[in-house]
C-alpha positions in Angstrom: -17.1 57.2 72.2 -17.8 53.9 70.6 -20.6 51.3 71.5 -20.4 47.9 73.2 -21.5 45.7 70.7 -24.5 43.5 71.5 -24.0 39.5 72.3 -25.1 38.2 69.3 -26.0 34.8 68.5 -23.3 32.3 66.5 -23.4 31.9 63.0 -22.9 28.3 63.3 -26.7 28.5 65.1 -28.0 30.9 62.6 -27.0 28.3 59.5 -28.1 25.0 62.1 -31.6 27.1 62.5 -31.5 29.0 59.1 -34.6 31.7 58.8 -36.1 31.2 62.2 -32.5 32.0 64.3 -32.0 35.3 61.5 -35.0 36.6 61.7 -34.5 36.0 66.0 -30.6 37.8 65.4 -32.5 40.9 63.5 -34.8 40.9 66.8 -31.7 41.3 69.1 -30.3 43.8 67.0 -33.2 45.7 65.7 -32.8 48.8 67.7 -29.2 50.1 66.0 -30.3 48.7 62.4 -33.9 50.4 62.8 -31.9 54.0 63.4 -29.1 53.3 60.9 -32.2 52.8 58.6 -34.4 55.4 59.8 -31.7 57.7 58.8 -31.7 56.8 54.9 -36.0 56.3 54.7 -38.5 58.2 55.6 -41.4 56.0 56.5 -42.6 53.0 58.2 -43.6 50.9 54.7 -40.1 51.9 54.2 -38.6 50.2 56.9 -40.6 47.0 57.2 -39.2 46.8 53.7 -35.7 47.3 54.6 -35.8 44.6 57.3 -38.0 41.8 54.9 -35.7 42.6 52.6 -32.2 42.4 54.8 -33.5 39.0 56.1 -34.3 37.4 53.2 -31.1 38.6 51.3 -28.9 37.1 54.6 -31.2 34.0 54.8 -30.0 33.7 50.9 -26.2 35.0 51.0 -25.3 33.3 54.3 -23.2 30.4 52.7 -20.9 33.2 51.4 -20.1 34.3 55.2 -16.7 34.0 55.9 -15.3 33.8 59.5 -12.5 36.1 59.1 -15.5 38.6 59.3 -17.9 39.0 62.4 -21.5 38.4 62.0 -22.7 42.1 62.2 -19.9 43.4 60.2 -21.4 40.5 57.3 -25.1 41.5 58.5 -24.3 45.5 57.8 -22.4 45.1 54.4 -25.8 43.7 53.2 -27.9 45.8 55.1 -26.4 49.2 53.3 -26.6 48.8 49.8 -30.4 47.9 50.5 -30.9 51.0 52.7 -29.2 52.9 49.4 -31.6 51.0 46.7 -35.0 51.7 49.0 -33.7 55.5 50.0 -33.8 56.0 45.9 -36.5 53.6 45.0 -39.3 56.7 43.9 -42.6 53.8 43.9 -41.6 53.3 47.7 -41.1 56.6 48.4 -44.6 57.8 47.2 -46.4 54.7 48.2 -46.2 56.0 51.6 -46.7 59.3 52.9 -43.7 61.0 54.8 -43.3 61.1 58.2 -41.4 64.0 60.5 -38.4 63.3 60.9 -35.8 64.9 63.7 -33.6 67.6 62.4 -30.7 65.8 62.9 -31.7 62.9 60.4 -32.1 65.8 57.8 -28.5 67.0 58.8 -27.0 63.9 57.7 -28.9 63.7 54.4 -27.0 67.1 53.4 -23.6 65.0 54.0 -21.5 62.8 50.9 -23.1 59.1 51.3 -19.8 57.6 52.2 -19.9 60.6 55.1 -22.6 60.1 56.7 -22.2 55.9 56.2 -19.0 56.5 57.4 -20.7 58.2 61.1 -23.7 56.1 61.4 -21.6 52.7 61.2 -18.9 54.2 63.9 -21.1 55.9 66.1 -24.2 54.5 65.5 -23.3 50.3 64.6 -20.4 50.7 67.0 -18.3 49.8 64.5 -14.1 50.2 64.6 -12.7 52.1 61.7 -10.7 48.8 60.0 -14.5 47.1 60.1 -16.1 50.2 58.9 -13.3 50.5 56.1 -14.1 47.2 55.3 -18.1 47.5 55.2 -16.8 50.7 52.6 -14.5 48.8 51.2 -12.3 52.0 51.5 -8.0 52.2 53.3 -8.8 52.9 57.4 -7.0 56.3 56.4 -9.6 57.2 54.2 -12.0 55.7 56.9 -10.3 58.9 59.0 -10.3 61.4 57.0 -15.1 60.6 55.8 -14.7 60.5 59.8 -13.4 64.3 60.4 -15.2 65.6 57.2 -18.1 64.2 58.0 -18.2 65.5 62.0 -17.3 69.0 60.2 -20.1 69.5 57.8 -22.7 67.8 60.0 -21.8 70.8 62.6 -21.8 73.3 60.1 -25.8 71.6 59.3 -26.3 71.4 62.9 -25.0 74.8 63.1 -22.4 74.0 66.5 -19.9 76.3 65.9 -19.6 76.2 62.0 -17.2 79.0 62.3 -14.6 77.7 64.5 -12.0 75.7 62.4 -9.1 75.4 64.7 -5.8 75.2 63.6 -5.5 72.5 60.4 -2.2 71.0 61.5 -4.2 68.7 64.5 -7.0 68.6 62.3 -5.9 64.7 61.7 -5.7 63.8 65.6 -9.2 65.2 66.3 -10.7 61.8 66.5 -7.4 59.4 68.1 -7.7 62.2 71.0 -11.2 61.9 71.8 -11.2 58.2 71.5 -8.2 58.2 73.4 -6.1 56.5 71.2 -3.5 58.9 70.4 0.2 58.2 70.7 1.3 59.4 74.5 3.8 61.9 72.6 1.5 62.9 70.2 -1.5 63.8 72.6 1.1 65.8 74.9 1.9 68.2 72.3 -1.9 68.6 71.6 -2.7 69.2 74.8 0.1 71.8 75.3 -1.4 73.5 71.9 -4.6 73.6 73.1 -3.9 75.1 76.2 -2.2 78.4 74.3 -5.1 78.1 71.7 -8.7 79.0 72.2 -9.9 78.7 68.6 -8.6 74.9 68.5 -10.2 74.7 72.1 -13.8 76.2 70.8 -13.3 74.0 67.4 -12.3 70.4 69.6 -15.2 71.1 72.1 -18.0 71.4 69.0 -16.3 68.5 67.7 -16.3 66.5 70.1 -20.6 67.7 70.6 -21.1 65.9 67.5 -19.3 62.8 68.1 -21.6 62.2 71.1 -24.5 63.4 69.8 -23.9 60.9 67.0 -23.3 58.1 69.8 -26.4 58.8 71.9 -28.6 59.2 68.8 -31.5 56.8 70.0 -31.2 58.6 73.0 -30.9 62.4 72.1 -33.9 60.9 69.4 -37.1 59.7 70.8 -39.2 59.0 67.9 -36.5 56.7 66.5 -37.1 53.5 68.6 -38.3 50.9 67.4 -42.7 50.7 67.6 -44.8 48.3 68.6 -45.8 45.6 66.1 -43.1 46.6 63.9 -41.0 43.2 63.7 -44.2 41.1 63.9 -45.7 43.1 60.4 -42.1 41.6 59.2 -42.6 38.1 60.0 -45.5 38.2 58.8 -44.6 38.6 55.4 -42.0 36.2 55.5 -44.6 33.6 56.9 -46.5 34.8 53.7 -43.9 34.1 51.3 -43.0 31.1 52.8 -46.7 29.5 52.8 -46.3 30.3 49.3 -43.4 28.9 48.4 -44.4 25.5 49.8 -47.4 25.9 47.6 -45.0 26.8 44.2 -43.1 23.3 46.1 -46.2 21.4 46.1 -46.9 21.5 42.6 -43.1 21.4 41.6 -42.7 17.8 43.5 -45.7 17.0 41.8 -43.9 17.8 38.2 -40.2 16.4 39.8 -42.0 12.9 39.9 -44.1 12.7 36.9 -40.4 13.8 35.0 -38.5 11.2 37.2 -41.4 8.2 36.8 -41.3 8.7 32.8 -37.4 9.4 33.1 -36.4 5.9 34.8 -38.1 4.3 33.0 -36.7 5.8 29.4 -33.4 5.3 30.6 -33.7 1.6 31.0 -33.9 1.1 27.9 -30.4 0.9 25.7 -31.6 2.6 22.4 -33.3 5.6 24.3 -30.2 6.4 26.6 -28.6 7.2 23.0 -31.1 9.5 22.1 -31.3 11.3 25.0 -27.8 11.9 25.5 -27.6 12.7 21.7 -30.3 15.2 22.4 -29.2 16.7 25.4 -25.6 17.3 24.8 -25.7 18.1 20.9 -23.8 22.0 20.4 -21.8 24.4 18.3 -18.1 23.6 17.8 -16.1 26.0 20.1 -13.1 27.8 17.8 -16.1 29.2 15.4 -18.0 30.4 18.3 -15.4 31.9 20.1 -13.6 33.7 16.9 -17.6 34.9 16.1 -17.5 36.5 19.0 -14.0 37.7 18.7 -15.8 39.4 15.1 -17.8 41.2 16.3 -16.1 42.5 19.2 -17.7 40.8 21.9 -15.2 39.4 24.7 -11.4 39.1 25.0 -9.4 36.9 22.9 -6.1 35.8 25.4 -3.6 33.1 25.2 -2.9 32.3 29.3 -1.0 29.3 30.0 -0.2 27.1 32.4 1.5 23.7 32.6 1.7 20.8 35.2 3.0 16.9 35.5 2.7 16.9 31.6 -0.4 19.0 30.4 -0.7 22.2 29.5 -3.9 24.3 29.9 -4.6 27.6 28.0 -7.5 29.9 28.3 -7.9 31.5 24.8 -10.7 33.5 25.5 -13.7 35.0 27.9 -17.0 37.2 27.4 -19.2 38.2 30.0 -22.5 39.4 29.9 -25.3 39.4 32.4 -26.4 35.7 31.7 -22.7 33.6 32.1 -19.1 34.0 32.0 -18.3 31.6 28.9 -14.7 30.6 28.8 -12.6 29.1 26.5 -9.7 26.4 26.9 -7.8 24.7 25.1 -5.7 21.1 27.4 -2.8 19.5 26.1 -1.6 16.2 27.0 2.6 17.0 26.4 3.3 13.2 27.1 0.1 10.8 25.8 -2.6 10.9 23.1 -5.0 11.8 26.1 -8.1 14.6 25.7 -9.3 16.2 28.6 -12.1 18.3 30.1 -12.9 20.4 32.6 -15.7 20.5 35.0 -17.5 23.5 36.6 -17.2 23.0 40.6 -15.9 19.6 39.9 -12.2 20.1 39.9 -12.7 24.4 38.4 -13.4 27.0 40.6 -13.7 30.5 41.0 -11.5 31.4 44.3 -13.3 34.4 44.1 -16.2 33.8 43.3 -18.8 35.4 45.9 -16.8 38.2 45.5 -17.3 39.3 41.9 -20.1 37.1 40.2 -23.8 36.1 41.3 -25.5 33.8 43.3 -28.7 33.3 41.7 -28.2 32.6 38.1 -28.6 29.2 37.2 -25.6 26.9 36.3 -25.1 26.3 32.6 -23.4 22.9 31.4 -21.5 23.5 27.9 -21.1 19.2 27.3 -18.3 17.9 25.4 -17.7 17.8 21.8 -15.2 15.4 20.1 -17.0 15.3 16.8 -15.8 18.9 15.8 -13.5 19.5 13.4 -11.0 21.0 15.8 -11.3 18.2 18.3 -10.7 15.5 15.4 -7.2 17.0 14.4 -4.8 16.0 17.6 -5.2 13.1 19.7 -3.8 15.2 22.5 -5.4 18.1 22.3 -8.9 19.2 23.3 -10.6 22.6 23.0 -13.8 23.1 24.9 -15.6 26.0 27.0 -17.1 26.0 30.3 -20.0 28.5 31.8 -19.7 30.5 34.8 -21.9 32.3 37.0 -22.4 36.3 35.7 -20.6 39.0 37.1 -21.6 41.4 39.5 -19.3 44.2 38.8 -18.5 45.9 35.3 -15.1 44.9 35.5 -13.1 42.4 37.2 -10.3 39.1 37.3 -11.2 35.9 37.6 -9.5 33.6 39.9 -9.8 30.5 38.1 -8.5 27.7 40.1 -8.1 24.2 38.3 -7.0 21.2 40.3 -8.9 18.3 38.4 -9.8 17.3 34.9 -11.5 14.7 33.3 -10.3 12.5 30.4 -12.0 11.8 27.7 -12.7 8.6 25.4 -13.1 9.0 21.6 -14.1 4.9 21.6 -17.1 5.2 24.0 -20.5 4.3 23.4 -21.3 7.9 24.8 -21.4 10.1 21.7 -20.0 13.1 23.6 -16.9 10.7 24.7 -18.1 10.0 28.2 -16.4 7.1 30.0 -18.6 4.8 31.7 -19.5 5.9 35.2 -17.0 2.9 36.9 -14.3 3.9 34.1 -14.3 7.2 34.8 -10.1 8.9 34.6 -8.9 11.8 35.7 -6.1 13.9 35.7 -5.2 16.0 39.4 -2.7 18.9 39.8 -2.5 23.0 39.5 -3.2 25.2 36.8 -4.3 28.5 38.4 -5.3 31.6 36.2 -6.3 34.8 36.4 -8.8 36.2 33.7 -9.3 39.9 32.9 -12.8 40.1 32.0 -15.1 43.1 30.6 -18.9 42.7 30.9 -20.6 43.5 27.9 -24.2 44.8 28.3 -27.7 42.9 27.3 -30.6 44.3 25.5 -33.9 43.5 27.3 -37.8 43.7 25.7 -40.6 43.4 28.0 -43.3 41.1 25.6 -46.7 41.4 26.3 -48.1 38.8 23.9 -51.2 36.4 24.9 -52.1 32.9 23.3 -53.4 30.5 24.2 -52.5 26.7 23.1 -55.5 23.5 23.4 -57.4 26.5 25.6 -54.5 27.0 28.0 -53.5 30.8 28.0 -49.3 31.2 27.4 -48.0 34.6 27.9 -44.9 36.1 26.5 -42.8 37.9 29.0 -39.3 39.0 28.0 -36.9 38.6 25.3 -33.1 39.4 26.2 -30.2 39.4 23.8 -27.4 38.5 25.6 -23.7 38.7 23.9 -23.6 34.8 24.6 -27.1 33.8 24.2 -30.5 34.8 23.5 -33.4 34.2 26.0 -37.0 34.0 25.6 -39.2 33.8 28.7 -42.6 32.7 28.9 -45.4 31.4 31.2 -47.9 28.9 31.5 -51.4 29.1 33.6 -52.3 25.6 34.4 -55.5 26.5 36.5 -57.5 24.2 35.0 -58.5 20.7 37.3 -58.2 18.6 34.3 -55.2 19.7 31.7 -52.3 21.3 32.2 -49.2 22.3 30.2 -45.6 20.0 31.8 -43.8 21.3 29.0 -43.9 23.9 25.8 -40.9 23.1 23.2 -40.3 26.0 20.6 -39.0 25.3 17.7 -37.3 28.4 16.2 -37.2 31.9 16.9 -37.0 34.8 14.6 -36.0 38.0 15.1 -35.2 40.5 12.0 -35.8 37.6 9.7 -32.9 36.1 11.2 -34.1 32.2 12.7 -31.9 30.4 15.2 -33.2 26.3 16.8 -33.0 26.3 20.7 -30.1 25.4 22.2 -30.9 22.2 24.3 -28.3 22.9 27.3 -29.9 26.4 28.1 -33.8 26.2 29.3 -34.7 26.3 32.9 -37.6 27.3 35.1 -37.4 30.5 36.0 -38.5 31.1 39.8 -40.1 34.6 39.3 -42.1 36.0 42.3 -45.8 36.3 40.4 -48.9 34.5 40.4 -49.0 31.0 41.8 -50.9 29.8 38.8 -48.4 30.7 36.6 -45.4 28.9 35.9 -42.1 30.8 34.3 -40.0 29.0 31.7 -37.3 30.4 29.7 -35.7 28.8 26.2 -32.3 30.0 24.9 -31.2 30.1 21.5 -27.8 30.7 19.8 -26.9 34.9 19.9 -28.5 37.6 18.0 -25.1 39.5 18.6 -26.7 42.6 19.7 -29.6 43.0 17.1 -32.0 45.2 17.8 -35.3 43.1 17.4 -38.7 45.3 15.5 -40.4 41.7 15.0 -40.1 38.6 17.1 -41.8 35.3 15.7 -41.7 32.5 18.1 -42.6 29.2 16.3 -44.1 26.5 18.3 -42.9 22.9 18.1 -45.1 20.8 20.6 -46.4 20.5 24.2 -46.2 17.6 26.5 -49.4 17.3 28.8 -51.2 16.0 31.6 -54.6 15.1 31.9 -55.7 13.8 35.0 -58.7 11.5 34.8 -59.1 8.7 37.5 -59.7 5.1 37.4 -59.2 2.1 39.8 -58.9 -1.6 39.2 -59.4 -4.2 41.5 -56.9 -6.9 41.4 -57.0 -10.5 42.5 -54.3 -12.7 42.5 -56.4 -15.4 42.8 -58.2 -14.8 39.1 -56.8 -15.9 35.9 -54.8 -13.2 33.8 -55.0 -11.6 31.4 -57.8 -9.7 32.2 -58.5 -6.1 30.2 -59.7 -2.5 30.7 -61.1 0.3 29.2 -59.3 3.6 30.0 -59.1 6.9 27.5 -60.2 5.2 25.2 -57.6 2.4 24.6 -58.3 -1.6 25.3 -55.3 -2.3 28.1 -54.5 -5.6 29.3 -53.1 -6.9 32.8 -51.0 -9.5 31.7 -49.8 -10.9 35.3 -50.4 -10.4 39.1 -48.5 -12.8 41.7 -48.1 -12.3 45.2 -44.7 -12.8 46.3 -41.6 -10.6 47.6 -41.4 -8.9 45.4 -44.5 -9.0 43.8 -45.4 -8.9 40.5 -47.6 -6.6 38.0 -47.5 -6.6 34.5 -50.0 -4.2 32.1 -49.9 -4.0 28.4 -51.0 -1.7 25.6 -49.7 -3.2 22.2 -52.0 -0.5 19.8 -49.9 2.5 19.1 -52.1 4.1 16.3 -54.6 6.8 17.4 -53.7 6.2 21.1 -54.4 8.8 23.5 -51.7 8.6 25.9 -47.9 7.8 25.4 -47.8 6.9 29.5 -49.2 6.8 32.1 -49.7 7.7 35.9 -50.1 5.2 38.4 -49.6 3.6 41.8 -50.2 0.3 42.7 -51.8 -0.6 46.6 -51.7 -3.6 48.5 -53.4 -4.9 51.2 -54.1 -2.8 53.8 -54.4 -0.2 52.0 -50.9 0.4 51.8 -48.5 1.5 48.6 -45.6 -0.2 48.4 -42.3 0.8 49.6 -40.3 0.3 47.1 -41.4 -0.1 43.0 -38.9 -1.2 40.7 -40.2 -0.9 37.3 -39.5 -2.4 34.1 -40.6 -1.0 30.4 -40.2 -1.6 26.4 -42.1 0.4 24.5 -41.6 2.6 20.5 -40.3 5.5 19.2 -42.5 7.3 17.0 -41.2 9.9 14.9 -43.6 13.1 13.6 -44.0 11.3 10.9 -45.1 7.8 12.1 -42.2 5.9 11.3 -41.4 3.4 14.6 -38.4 2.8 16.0 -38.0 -0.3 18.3 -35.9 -1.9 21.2 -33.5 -3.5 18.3 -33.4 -0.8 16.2 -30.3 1.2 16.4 -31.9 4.6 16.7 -30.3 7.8 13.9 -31.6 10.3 16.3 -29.9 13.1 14.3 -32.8 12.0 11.6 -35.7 11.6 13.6 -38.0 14.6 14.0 -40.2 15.5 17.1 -40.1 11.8 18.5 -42.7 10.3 20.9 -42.2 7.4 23.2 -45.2 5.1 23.9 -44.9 2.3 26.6 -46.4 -0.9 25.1 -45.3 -3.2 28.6 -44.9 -2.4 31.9 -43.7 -4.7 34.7 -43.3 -3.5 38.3 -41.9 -5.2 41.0 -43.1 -4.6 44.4 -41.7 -4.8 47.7 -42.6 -4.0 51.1 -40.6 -3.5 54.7 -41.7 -6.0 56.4 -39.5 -9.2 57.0 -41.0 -12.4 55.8 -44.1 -11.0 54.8 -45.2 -11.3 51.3 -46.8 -8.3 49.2 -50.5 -8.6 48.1 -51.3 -6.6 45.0 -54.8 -5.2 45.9 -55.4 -2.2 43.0 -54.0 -0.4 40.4 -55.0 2.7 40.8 -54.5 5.4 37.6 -54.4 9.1 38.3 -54.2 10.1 34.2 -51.5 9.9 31.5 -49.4 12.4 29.2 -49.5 12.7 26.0 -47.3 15.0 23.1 -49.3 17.3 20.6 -47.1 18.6 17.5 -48.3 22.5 17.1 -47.4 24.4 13.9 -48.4 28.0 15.7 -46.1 31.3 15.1 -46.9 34.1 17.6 -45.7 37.3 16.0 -44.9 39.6 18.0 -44.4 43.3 17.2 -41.6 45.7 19.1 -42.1 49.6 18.6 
C-alpha cells in the first residue's frame, strides 16, 4: 500500500515567497515529516530542532532545486541527513529528557539505517521506489532488496511470525505482489505456489502485516501526531533569528556606506586607483606555488588538455582542502601573441557543482599576474589559477565547463593587465574538463586569546591550516557609543618561528552565529603546509576607526565664504555654498600634521529639512606614508615602497541635487556625524597551543 501524496504548494511560489511560503509547505506536510522524525529522535526539543533546522537549510539550499525532482522528494533528501546528525548529536540528546516511545519506533531502531530509511520513506513519505532510490542515492534493485530485508527483520523485532520464512525462490516478488505490480505471468505462478504452500502462505500473510502496519503508522500510533503549539515554538525561533539578523544588517549597512562613501571618493582620484589595485591584486607567481605544493605532496599534478578555434587550455594541477578548490591552467593562443584568463562564474563553471562542493564558503578571486617570471617568457601563453568553492565529499570529479575567457593586455595602465572596462576582449568557445580531485584534510585550533587594542576587547578565535591557505579568525566587540573598531590589519603571523604577510585577496567577514556585539573577521596568509603550530604570534599592523562625535553647521548662502569651524580639534574652512541645481558645497582642511581625522562623515540637508537625493562628490587630498613622507595628486605613487599609507582629504566639493523639476536646491546644514582615523600598532599577541 502506498500513500497519496499531499497537494503541495509550487516551488515557483515557495522561491516568489521564500521563508514565509516554506515554513507554510512544512505546515501542510508536517504530519508525515513529524513521524518520519519521531522515528529517529526521541524528544520534543529534538524535533522542534529537526524542523528549525530543515527550514532554514531549504530556505538556504532552494536555488540548487532542480525540476527533474518533485518538491518533497528535494524537501526529504535534506530532511534525512539532519534526522541522522540530531539522532547522533549526544548534547541534544541529554539536553532533553526521553520520552516513551511506541514499541514499534524501537523496532525500527534495531534495523540497518538504509533499512529502516528505506520503509519509513515508502510507507511512511509515500514515496515510489525510483524516488526513494534516489533520496538513497542507491539502484531501485537495491531499493527492493533494503525493502524485503527490512519488512523481514522488523517482523522478527515485532515478533509476527519470525519463524515463517517461506520458500526463498518468491522471496523477490513479495513486495510487486502486494503492491500489485507484478507481471500477469509472474503473479499466476505465485498464486498457484501459494495455493500448494502453507509456509509461503503464513510467511506472505506476516509480511504483508508489516507492510500495513508501516502504512497506517500515524494511525496504528496515537502519540505520534503532531501537538499543539509545536510549529508555532518553530516559527518562533525563526522570527528570533530573523529579528536578529536584521539587527547584524543594520549595523553591516551602516559599515557598507562608511566603506563605499571613503571608497568613491579614493577612486576618483588617478594616483589612488593605482595603489589600490596594486594593493588589492599583488600575489605569488603560480608554477612555484603549484610545484610547492606538488613537494610536499599536497594535490594532484595533471596535464588535461583541450583545444578550440585556436587556443589550447590545459589544467596542470588541483588541491582541495576544506577552504577552496585551487586550480591551475595554463591557455595558449596557437594562432596570436594573445594571453588569456579565466573567470570564476564568468565564462567557468562547475556543471556540477551543487552536487559535490559547498554553498556557503565565500568566493576567492586569485587576480592576474603578468609580471611573473613565467608569464614574461611567451607572448602567447598565460599560466594562472582560479579558486573554487570546497568540496563536500572526500573524493570526487570536477566538471569544469569553460565557454569564455578573457584576454589580457601587457600595455595597460592596470598593473595586473586589465583592459579598460569599454575595451574589454574576449575569447568564446568549449573547453570542457573533468578533474579527479582528492581532498586533503585541515588542522584546526580553537584560540582563546583576549586583548584588547585603544580599550576595545579583540578575541582570538581559531587558527586553521589549510593545505592552500592558512586562516586566522578573530573578533571585534564594538559596544561602546563612541569608538569602534571598522577594521584590524595584521601584519605577520608566526607560527613555529616560521612568519608569512597576509595575503590581501583572502580576508572576509565571517557571518558566525554569536553575540550581536561581536563582529567575526578572518585574515589568510600563505600555507604553513601542515605544521603543527606549539606557538602562534599574531603581529598587529594598524586599526582603522570610527568615532562618532556630532556637530551641525548652519549654512547661508546668503553670507560671504569662507567661513571656518572648529571640530576635533582641527580649524576647517567652508570655502563655498551656492544655491543652484545642482548645488554647491565646498569644505577644506589644508593641515595634515597632528590631525585627528583622515575623513569624515557627513550629510548635507536643505531646506525643508530634507537630504538631498542625489550627492555627487568630488575630493583631492595626500598620501601619507608611516613614515610621514606625502605623496600628492601629481606624484606618481611607488606603492610597492610605501609602508602603511594613510589618505587624508584636504578638499571636498559635493554637488547636490534634488527631484524636483525646476526647483533649485538650498543648502541649509552640514551636518557631521564623526570621522575615521588610522592608528599604526606594534602589538604581538602570543599565543600558546598545548
Amino acid at each position: 500500500m502506498i500513500l497519496a501524496k499531499e497537494n503541495s504548494i509550487s516551488i515557483t511560489t515557495i522561491r516568489e515567497k521564500d521563508l514565509e511560503s516554506i515554513v507554510e509547505w512544512f505546515e501542510q506536510h508536517k504530519q508525515t515529516f513529524y513521524t518520519l522524525g519521531w522515528s529517529y529522535l526521541k524528544n520534543q526539543q529534538q524535533m522542534e530542532e529537526l524542523f528549525y533546522q530543515s527550514i532554514k537549510k531549504v530556505h538556504k539550499e532552494l536555488p540548487g532545486f532542480k525540476r527533474e525532482t518533485s518538491v518533497e522528494t528535494y524537501v526529504t533528501s535534506i530532511f534525512i541527513p539532519i534526522c541522522r546528525e540530531l539522532s547522533n548529536n549526544r548534547s541534544i540528546q541529554v539536553s532533553g529528557e526521553s520520552e516513551p516511545r511506541h514499541v514499534l519506533f524501537e523496532a525500527l531502531d534495531q534495523l540497518k539505517e538504509c533499512e529502516k530509511e528505506a520503509m519509513l520513506l515508502t510507507y511512511v513519505k509515500g514515496f515510489s521506489k525510483e524516488e526513494t532510490a534516489k533520496i538513497l542515492q542507491v539502484s531501485v534493485g537495491k531499493m527492493k532488496e533494503l525493502l524485503f530485508s527490512g519488512i523481514q527483520s522488523l517482523r522478527k523485532e515485532l515478533e509476527y511470525g519470525a519463524t515463517f520464512n517461506g520458500c526463498g525462490e518468491y522471496h523477490k516478488v513479495y513486495i510487486d505482489y502486494l503492491e500489485r505490480t507484478l507481471d500477469r505471468s509472474i503473479k499466476i505462478d505465485l498464486e498457484k505456489h501459494i495455493y500448494h504452500c502453507q509456509e509461503c502462505q503464513e510467511d506472505l500473510a506476516t509480511f504483508q502485516e508489516v507492510m500495513l502496519t508501516m502504512s497506517n503508522l500515524t494511525e496504528t500510533i496515537q502519540d505520534v501526531h503532531v501537538p499543539s503549539g509545536f510549529m508555532e515554538n518553530v516559527k518562533d525561533r525563526l522570527a528570533e533569528e530573523e529579528r536578529h539578523k536584521q539587527q547584524k544588517n543594520k549595523k553591516r549597512k551602516r559599515k557598507r556606506l562608511i566603506y563605499a562613501g571613503i571608497f568613491a571618493l579614493l577612486m576618483g582620484l588617478g594616483f589612488f586607483t593605482r595603489v589600490f589595485t596594486t594593493l588589492y591584486y599583488s600575489w605569488t607567481e603560480e608554477d612555484q606555488q603549484l610545484r610547492a605544493f606538488l613537494q610536499h605532496g599536497l594535490g594532484e599534478g595533471m596535464n588535461l588538455e583541450a583545444e578550440n578555434k585556436g587556443v589550447k587550455i590545459k589544467i596542470k594541477g588541483a588541491i582541495a582542502d576544506d577552504v577552496q578548490t585551487m586550480v591551475f591552467y595554463e591557455i595558449e593562443d596557437t594562432k596570436e601573441d594573445n594571453q588569456y584568463m579565466m573567470h570564476y562564474h564568468d565564462g567557468a563553471y562547475v556543471a556540477n557543482e551543487h552536487e559535490i562542493m559547498s554553498s556557503e564558503a565565500n568566493q576567492r578571486y586569485d587576480p592576474p599576474n603578468l609580471e611573473s617570471d613565467v608569464n614574461k617568457k611567451e607572448k602567447n601563453v598565460y599560466r594562472g589559477k582560479i579558486s573554487l568553492p570546497p568540496l563536500t565529499k572526500d573524493n570526487a570529479t570536477i566538471k569544469l565547463w569553460i565557454t569564455k575567457i578573457q584576454k589580457l593586455d601587457r600595455e595597460s595602465t592596470d598593473p595586473n593587465g586589465y583592459m579598460a572596462d569599454e575595451n574589454i576582449e574576449y575569447k568564446t568557445g568549449k573547453w570542457n574538463f573533468e578533474i579527479p580531485v582528492t581532498k586533503q584534510p585541515s588542522l584546526e585550533y580553537a584560540l582563546d586569546e583576549k586583548t584588547e587594542v585603544e580599550g576595545i576587547p579583540v578575541r582570538f578565535d581559531q587558527l586553521t591550516i589549510a593545505p592552500t591557505t592558512t586562516i586566522l579568525q578573530y573578533s571585534l566587540l564594538n559596544d561602546q557609543s563612541k569608538k569602534r573598531i571598522e577594521m584590524l590589519n595584521i601584519d605577520s603571523l608566526e607560527v613555529n618561528s616560521k612568519k608569512v604577510k597576509p595575503d590581501l585577496n583572502g580576508g572576509s567577514f565571517a557571518d558566525l552565529p554569536q553575540d550581536i556585539n561581536w563582529t567575526t573577521y578572518q585574515t589568510n596568509f600563505d600555507s604553513f603546509f601542515g605544521e603543527k603550530p606549539k606557538e602562534v604570534n599574531v603581529k598587529l599592523g594598524s586599526i582603522y576607526l570610527t568615532f562618532e562625535e556630532q556637530k551641525n553647521i548652519e549654512l547661508d548662502p546668503s553670507q560671504k565664504y569662507p567661513q571656518t569651524f572648529e571640530y576635533a580639534g582641527s580649524t576647517i574652512s567652508i570655502d563655498k555654498v551656492e544655491v543652484g541645481k545642482p548645488a554647491i558645497v565646498v569644505i577644506s582642511n589644508q593641515e595634515i600634521e597632528n590631525r585627528a581625522y583622515e575623513t569624515l562623515q557627513f550629510r548635507v540637508v536643505e531646506e525643508g529639512e530634507n537630504e538631498a537625493s542625489s550627492m555627487e562628490m568630488n575630493s583631492d587630498g595626500v598620501l601619507i606614508d608611516k613614515n610621514g613622507v606625502e605623496y600628492h595628486n601629481d606624484t606618481t605613487v611607488p606603492y610597492e615602497e610605501i609602508k602603511q599609507p594613510r589618505y587624508f582629504f584636504t578638499v571636498q566639493t559635493m554637488k547636490l541635487n534634488n527631484d524636483i523639476p525646476g526647483e533649485k536646491v538650498i543648502p541649509k546644514r552640514l551636518e557631521i556625524f564623526g570621522y575615521n582615523t588610522t592608528k599604526y600598532l606594534t602589538d604581538v599577541v602570543k599565543i600558546s597551543l598545548k
